[in-house]
SEBA-892998 format. One record per atom (N, C-alpha, C): x, y negated, z; residue number from 1. Coordinates in nm, 2 decimals, decimal comma. Example, Ala and Ser with C-alpha at 12.3 -4.5 7.8 and 13.67 -1.06 7.14 Angstrom:
+--------+--------+--------+-----+
!      u !      v !      w !  nr !
+--------+--------+--------+-----+
!   1,32 !   0,57 !   0,78 !   1 !
!   1,23 !   0,45 !   0,78 !   1 !
!   1,32 !   0,33 !   0,78 !   1 !
!   1,28 !   0,22 !   0,71 !   2 !
!   1,37 !   0,11 !   0,71 !   2 !
!   1,29 !   0,00 !   0,79 !   2 !
+--------+--------+--------+-----+
end
This chain:
+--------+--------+--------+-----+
!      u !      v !      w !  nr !
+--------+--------+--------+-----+
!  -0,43 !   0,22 !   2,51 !   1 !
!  -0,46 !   0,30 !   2,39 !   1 !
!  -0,43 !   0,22 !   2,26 !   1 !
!  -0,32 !   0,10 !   2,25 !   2 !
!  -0,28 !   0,01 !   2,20 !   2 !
!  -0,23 !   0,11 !   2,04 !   2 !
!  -0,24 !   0,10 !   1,93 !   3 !
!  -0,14 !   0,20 !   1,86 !   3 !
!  -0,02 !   0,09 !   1,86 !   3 !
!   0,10 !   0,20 !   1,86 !   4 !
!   0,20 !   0,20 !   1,84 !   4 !
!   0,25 !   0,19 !   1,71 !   4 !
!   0,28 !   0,07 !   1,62 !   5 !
!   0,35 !   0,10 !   1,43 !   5 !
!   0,47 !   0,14 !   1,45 !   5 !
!   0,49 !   0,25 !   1,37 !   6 !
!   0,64 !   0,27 !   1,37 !   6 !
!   0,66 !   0,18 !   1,23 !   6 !
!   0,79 !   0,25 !   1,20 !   7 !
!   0,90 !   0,18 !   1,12 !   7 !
!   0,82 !   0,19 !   0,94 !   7 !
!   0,77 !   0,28 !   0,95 !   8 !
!   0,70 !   0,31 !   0,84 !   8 !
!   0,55 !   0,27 !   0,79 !   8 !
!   0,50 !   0,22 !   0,90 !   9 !
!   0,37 !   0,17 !   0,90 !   9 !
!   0,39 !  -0,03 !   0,87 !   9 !
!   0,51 !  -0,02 !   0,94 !  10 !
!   0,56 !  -0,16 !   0,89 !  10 !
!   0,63 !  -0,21 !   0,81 !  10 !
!   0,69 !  -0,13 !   0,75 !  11 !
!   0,72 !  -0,11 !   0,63 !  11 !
!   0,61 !  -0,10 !   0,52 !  11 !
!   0,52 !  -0,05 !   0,53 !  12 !
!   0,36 !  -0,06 !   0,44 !  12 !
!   0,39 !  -0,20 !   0,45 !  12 !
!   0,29 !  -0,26 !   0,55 !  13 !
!   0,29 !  -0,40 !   0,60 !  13 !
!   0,31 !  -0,49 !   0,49 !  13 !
!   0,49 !  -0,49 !   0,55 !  14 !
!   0,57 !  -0,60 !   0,48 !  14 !
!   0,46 !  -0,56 !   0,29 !  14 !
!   0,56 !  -0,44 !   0,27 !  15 !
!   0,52 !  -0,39 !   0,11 !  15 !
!   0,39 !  -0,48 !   0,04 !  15 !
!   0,29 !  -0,45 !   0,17 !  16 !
!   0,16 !  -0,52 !   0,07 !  16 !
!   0,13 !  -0,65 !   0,10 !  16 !
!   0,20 !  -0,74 !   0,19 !  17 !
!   0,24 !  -0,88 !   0,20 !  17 !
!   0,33 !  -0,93 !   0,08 !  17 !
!   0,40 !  -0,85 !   0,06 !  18 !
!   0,51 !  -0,88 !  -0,07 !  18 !
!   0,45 !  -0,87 !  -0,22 !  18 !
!   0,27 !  -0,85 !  -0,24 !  19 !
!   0,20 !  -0,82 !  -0,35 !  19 !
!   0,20 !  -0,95 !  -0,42 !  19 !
!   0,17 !  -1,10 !  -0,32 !  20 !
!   0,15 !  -1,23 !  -0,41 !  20 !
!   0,34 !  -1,26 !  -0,49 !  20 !
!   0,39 !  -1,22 !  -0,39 !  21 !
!   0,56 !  -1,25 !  -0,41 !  21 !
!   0,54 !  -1,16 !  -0,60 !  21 !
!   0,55 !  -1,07 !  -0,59 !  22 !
!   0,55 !  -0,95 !  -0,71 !  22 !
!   0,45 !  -1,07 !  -0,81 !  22 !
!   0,32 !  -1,07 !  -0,82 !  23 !
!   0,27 !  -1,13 !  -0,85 !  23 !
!   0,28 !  -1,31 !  -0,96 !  23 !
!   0,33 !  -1,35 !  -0,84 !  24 !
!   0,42 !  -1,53 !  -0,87 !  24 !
!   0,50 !  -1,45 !  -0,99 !  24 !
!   0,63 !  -1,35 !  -0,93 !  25 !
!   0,74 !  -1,38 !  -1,00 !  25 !
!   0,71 !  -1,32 !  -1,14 !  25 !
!   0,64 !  -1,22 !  -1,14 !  26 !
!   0,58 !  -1,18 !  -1,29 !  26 !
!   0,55 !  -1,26 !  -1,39 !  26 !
!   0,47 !  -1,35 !  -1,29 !  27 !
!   0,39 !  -1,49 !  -1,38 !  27 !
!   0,48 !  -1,59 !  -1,44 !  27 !
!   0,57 !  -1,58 !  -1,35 !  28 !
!   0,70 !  -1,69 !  -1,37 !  28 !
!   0,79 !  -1,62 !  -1,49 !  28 !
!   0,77 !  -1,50 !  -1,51 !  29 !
!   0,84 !  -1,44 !  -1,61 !  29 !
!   0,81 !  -1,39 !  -1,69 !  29 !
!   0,71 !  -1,45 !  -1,72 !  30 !
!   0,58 !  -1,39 !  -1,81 !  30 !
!   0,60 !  -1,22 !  -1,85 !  30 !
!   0,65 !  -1,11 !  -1,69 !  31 !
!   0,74 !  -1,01 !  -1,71 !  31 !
!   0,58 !  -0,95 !  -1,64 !  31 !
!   0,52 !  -0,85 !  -1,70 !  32 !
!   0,43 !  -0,76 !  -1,61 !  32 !
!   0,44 !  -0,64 !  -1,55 !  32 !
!   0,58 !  -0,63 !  -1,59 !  33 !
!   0,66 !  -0,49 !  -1,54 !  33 !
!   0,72 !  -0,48 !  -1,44 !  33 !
!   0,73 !  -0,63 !  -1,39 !  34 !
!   0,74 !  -0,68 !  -1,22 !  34 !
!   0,66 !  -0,59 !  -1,12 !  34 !
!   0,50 !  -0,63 !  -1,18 !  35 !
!   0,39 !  -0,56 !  -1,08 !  35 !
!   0,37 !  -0,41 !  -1,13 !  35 !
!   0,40 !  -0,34 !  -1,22 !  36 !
!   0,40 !  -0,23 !  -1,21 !  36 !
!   0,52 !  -0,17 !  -1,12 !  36 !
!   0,62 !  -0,23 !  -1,11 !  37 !
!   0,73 !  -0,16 !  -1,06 !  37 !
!   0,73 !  -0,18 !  -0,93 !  37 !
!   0,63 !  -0,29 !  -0,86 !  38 !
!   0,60 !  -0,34 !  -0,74 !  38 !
!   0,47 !  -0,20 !  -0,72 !  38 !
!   0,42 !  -0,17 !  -0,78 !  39 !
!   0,24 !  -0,03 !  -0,75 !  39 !
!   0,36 !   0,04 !  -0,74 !  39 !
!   0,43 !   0,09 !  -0,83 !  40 !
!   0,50 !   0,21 !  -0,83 !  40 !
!   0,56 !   0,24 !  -0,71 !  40 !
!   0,62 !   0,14 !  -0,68 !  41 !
!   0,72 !   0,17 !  -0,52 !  41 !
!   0,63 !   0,12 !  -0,40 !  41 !
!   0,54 !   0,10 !  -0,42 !  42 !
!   0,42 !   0,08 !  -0,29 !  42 !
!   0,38 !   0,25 !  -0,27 !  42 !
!   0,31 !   0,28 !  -0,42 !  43 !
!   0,26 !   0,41 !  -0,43 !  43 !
!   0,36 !   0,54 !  -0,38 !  43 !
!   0,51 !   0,50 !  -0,43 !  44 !
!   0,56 !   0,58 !  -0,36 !  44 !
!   0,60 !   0,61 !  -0,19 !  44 !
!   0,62 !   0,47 !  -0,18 !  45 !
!   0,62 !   0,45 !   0,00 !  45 !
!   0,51 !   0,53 !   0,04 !  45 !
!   0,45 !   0,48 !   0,01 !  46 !
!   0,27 !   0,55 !   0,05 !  46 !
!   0,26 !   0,68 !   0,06 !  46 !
!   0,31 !   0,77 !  -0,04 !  47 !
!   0,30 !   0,94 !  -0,05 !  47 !
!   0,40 !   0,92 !   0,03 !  47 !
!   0,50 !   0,90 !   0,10 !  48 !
!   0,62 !   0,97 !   0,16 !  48 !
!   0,55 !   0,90 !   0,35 !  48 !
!   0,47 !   0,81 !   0,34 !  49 !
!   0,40 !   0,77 !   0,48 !  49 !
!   0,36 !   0,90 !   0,50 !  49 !
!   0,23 !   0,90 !   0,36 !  50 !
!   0,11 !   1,00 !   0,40 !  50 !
!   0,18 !   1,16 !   0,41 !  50 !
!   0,32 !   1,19 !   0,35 !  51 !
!   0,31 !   1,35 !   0,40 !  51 !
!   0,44 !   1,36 !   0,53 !  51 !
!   0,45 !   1,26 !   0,62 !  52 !
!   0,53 !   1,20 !   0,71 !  52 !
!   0,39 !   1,24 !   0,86 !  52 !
!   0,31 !   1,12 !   0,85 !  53 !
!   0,25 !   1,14 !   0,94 !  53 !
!   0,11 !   1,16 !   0,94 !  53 !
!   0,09 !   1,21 !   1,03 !  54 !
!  -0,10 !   1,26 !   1,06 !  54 !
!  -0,20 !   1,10 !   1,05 !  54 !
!  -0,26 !   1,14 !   0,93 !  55 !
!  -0,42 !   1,04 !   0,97 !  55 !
!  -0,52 !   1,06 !   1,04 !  55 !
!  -0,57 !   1,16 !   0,95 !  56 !
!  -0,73 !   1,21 !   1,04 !  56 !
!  -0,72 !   1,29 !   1,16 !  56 !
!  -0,57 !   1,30 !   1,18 !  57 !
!  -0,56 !   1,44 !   1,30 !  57 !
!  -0,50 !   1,37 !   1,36 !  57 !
!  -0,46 !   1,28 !   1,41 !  58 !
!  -0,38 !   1,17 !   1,47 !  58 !
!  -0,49 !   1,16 !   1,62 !  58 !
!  -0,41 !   1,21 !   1,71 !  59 !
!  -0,52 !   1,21 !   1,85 !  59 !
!  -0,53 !   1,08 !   1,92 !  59 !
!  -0,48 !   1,04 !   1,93 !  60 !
!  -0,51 !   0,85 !   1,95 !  60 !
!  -0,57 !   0,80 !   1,87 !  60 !
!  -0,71 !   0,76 !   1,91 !  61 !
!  -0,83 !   0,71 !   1,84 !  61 !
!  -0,78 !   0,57 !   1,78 !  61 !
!  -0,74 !   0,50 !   1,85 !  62 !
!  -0,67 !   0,38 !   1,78 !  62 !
!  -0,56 !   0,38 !   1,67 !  62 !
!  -0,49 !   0,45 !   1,70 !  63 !
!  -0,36 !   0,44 !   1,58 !  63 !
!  -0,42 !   0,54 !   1,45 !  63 !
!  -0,54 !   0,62 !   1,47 !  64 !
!  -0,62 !   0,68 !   1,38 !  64 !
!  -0,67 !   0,57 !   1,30 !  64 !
!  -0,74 !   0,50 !   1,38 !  65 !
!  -0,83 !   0,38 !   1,31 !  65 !
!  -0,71 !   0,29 !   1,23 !  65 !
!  -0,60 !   0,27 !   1,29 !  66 !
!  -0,50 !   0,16 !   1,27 !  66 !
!  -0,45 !   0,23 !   1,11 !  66 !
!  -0,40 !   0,33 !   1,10 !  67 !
!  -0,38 !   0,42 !   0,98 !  67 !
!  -0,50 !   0,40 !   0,91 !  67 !
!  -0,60 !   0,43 !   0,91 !  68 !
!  -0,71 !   0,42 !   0,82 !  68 !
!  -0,73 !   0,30 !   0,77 !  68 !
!  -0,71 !   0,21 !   0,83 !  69 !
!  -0,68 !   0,06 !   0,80 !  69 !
!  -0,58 !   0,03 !   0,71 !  69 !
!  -0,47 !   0,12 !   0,74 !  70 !
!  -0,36 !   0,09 !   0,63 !  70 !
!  -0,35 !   0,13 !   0,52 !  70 !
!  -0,39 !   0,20 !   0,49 !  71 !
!  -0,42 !   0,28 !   0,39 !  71 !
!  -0,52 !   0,23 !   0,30 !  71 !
!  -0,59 !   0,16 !   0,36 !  72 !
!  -0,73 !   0,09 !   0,30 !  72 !
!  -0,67 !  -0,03 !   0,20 !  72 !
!  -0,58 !  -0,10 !   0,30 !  73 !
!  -0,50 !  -0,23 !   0,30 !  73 !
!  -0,41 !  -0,21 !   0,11 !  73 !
!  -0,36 !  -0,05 !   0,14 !  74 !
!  -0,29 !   0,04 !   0,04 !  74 !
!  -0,33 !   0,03 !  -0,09 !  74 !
!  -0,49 !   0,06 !  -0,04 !  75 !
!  -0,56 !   0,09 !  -0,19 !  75 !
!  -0,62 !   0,01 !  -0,23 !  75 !
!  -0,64 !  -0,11 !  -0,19 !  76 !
!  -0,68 !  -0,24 !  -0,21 !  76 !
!  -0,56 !  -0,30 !  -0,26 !  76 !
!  -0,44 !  -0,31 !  -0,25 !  77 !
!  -0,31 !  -0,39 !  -0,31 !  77 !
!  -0,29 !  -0,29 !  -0,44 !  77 !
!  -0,28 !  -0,18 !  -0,43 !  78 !
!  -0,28 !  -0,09 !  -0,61 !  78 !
!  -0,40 !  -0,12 !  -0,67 !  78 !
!  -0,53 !  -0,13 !  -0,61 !  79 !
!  -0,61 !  -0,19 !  -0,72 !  79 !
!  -0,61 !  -0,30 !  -0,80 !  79 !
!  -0,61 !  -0,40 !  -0,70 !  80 !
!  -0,54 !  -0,53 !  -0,73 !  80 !
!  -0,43 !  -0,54 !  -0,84 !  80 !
!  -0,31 !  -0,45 !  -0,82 !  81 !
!  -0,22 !  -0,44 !  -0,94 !  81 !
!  -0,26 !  -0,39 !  -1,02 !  81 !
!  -0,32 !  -0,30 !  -1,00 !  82 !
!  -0,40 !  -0,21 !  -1,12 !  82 !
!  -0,47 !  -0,31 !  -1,23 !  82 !
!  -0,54 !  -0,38 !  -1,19 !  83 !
!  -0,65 !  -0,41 !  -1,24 !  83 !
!  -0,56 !  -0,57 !  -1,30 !  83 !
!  -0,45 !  -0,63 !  -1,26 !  84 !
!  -0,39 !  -0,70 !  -1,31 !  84 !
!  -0,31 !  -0,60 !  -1,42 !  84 !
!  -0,30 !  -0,54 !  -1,45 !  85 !
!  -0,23 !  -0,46 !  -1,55 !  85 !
!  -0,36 !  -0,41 !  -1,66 !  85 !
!  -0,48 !  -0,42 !  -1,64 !  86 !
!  -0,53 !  -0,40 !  -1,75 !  86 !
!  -0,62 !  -0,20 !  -1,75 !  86 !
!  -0,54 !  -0,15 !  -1,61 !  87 !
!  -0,52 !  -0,02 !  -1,60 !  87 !
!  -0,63 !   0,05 !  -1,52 !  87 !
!  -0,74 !   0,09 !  -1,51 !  88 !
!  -0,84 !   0,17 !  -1,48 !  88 !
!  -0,84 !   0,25 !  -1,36 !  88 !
!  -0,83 !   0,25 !  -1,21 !  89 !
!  -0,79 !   0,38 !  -1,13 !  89 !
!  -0,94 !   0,44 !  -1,14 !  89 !
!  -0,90 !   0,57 !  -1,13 !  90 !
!  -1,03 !   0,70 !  -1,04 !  90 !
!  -1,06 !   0,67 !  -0,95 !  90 !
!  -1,20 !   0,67 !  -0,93 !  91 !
!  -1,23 !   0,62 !  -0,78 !  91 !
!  -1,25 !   0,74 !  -0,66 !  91 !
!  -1,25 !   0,87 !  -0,72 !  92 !
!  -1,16 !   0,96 !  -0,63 !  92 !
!  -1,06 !   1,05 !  -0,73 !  92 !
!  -0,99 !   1,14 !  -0,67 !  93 !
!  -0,88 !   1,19 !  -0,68 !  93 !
!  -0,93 !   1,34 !  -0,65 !  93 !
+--------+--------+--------+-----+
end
């Protein structure tokens, strides 16, 4: 009952491993439109995951859990930028 990542789930991954990278190089370039343009194309990966594949209805209890994890992972790296930008999110939607 191992889940399975596809291409897209590891693609997240990479994305929000690449947040300190975005981060450095902004700092290095005293440029903060680095990390906004790093949320932006996270957030967009993100909507095109989430209307791609099943979370909550995902019948494999594990790759349900493993999604719910990623997603978490998601909204913890946009906050993170967020909140390095000065920028406020809703804490729901």
């Amino acid at each position: 009952n191992t889940p399975d990542f596809n291409k897209s789930e590891l693609d997240l991954l990479k994305d929000c491993y690449e947040f300190s990278k975005a981060v450095n190089e902004a700092a290095r370039t005293f440029n903060p439109a680095g990390i906004a343009n790093y949320a932006y194309n996270l957030a967009k990966n993100y909507n095109k995951y989430y209307q791609e594949y099943k979370i909550l209805k995902t019948e494999n209890p594990d790759t349900k859990h493993m999604r719910l994890q990623l997603s978490q992972l998601v909204v913890i790296t946009l906050h993170k930028a967020m909140t390095l930008l000065g920028i406020k999110l809703p804490t729901r939607m």
